[in-house]
C-alpha positions as CSV (number, residue, x, y, z in Angstrom):
1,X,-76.0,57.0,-71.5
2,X,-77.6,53.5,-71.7
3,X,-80.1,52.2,-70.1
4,X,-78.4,49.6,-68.3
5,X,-76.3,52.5,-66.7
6,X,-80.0,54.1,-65.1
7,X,-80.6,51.2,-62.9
8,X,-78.9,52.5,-60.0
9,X,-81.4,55.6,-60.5
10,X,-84.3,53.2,-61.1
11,X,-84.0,51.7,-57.9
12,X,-83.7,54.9,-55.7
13,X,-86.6,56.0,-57.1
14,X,-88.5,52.4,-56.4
15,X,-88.0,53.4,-53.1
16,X,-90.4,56.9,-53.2
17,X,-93.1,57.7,-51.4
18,X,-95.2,58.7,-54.1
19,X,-95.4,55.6,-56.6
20,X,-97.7,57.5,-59.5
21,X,-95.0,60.5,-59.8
22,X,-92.1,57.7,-59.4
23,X,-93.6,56.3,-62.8
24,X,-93.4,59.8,-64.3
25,X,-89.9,60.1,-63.6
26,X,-89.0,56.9,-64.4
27,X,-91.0,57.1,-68.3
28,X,-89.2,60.4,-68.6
29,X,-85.9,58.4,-68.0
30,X,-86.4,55.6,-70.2
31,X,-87.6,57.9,-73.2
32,X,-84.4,60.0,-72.6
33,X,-81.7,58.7,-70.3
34,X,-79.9,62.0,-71.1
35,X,-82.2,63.7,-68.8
36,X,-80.3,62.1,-66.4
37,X,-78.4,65.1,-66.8
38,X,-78.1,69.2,-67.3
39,X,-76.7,68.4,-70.7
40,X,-80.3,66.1,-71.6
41,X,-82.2,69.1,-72.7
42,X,-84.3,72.1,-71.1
43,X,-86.0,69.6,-68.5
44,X,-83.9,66.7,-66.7
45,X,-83.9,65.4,-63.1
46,X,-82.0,67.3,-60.2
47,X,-81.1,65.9,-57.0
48,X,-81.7,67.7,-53.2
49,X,-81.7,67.3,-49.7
50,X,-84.0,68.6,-47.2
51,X,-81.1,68.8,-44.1
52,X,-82.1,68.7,-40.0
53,X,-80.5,68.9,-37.2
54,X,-80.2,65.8,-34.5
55,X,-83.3,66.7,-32.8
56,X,-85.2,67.6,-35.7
57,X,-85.9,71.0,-34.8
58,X,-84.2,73.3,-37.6
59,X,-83.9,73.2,-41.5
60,X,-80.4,74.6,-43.4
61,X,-81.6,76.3,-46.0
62,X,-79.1,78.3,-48.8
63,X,-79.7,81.7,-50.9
64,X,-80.1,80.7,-54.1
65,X,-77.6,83.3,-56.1
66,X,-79.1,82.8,-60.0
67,X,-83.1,82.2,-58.1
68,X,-82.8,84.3,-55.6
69,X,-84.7,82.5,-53.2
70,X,-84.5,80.4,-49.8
71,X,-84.2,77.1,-50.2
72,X,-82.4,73.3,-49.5
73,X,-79.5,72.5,-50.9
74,X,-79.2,70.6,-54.3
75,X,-78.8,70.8,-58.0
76,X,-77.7,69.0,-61.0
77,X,-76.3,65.3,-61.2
78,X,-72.8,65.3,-62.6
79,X,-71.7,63.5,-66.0
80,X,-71.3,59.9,-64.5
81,X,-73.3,60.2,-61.7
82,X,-76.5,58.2,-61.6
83,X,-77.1,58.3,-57.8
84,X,-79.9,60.6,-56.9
85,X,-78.9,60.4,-52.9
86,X,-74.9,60.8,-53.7
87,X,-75.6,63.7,-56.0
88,X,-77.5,65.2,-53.4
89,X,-75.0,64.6,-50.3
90,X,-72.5,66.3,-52.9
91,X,-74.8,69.0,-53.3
92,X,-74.9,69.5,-49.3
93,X,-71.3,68.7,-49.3
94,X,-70.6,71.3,-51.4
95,X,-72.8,74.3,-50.3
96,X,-73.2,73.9,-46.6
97,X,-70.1,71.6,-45.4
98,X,-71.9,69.1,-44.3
99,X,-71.1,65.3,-44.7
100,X,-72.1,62.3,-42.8
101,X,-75.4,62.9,-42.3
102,X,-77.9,59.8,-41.9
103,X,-80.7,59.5,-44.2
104,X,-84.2,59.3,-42.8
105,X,-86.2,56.9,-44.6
106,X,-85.9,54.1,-47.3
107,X,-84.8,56.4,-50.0
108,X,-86.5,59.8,-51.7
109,X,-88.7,61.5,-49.4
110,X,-89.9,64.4,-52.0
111,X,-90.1,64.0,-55.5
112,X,-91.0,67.3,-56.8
113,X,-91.6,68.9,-60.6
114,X,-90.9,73.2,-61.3
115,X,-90.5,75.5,-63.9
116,X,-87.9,77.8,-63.9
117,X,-87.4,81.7,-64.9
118,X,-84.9,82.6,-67.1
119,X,-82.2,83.3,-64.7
120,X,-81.7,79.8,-65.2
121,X,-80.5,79.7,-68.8
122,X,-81.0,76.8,-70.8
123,X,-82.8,74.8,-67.9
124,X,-86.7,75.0,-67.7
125,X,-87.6,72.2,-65.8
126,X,-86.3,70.3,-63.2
127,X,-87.7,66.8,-62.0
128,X,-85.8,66.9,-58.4
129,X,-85.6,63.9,-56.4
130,X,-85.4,65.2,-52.2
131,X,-83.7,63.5,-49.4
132,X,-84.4,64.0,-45.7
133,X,-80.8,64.0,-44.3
134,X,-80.4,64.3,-40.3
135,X,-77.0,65.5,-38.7
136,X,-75.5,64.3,-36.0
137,X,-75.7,67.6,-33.5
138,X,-78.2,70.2,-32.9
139,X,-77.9,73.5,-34.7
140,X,-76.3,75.3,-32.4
141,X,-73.2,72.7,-32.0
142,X,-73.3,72.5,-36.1
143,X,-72.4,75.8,-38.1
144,X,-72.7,75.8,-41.8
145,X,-69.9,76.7,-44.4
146,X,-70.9,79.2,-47.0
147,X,-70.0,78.6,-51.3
148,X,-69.6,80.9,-53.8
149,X,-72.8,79.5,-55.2
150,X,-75.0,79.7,-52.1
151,X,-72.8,82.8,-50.4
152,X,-75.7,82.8,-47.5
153,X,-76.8,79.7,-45.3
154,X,-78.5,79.3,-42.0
155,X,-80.4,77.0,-39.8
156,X,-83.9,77.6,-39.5
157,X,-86.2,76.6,-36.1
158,X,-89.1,73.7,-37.8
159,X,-90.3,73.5,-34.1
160,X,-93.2,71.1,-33.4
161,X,-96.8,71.9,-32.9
162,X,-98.4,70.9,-29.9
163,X,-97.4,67.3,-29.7
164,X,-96.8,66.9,-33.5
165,X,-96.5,65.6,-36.2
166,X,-97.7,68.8,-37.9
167,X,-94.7,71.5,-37.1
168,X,-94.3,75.0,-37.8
169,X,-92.9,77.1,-41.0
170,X,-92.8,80.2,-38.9
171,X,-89.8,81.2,-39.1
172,X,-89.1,80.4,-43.0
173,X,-87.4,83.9,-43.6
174,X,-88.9,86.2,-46.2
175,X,-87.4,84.8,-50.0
176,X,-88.4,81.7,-48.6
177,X,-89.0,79.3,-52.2
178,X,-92.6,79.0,-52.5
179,X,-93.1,75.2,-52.3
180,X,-91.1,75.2,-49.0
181,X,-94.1,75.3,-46.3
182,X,-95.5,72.5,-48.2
183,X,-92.7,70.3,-48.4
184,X,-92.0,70.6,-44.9
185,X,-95.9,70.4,-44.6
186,X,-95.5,66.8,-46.2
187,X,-92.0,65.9,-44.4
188,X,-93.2,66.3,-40.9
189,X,-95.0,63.1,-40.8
190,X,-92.3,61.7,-42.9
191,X,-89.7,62.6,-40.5
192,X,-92.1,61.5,-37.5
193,X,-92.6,57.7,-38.9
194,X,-89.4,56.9,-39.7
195,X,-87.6,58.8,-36.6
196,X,-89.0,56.4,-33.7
């Protein structure tokens, strides 16, 4: 890929909350534009989404088949993509048939670096980039749509605490990913700036 062609994931990523990891990304990109991609070596960039309901109140969250874990929707870019936020509405597209959402925010609200166990083949790192994406109904009015790779997917309650911003990971069920509680931890005031 050249480098010309990693401008559209230059600016998404202009647009982060967190400027010092932004660089990171954006070094590894420019020393290997492959990573861009599964197919740029053991550790490349992913792209996810972090999906709530109208009111804010619940998180869909997918069983991970090969990690076998709780978590948001997302994966790998595919060969011509170079749009972190389109790969990722794919991704939610694809695993929990859900399209049109809005995005909260100017761009990435997560950026977020993990290893991987072998389950995961060839990959050992991924470098996600994480949206928060709002639907247009509450839970309830909204069900999810189940994939072959995520055969299990549910709404979760992210009630708030007291009068917020803080709100609760309570109810993250048990396989929950392990970074979860933070990330939502870190996307409640996120969610509260950028909602009013």
């Amino acid at each position: 890929m050249t480098a010309d062609r990693l401008d559209e994931a230059r600016a998404e990523l202009a647009s982060a909350p967190d400027q010092g990891l932004a660089r990171q990304y954006l070094h590894l990109l420019e020393g290997s534009p492959a990573a861009l991609h599964r197919e740029g070596g053991p550790r490349h960039l992913t792209a996810s989404a972090v999906v709530i309901d109208a009111p804010g109140e619940h998180v869909a969250l997918v069983w991970h088949r090969k990690g076998r874990f709780w978590v948001q929707p997302g994966g790998h870019l595919e060969p011509g993509e170079t749009s972190f936020e389109r790969a990722a509405r794919r991704e939610v597209a694809e695993e929990i048939g859900l399209s049109a959402l809005e995005r909260v925010g100017p761009g990435p609200a997560v950026l977020h670096r993990h290893q991987l166990d072998v389950a995961f083949g060839t990959c050992c790192e991924h470098w996600d980039v994480q949206y928060l994406l709002r639907a247009s109904e509450d839970a309830a009015s909204l069900p999810l749509t189940a994939s072959d790779e995520s055969p299990e997917v549910r709404w979760v309650p992210w009630p708030l605490e007291a009068d917020g911003p803080a709100r609760s990971c309570a109810a993250l069920p048990e396989g929950t990913v392990e970074d979860m509680p933070g990330k939502l931890e870190q996307l409640a005031p996120y969610l509260a700036r950028y909602s009013g």
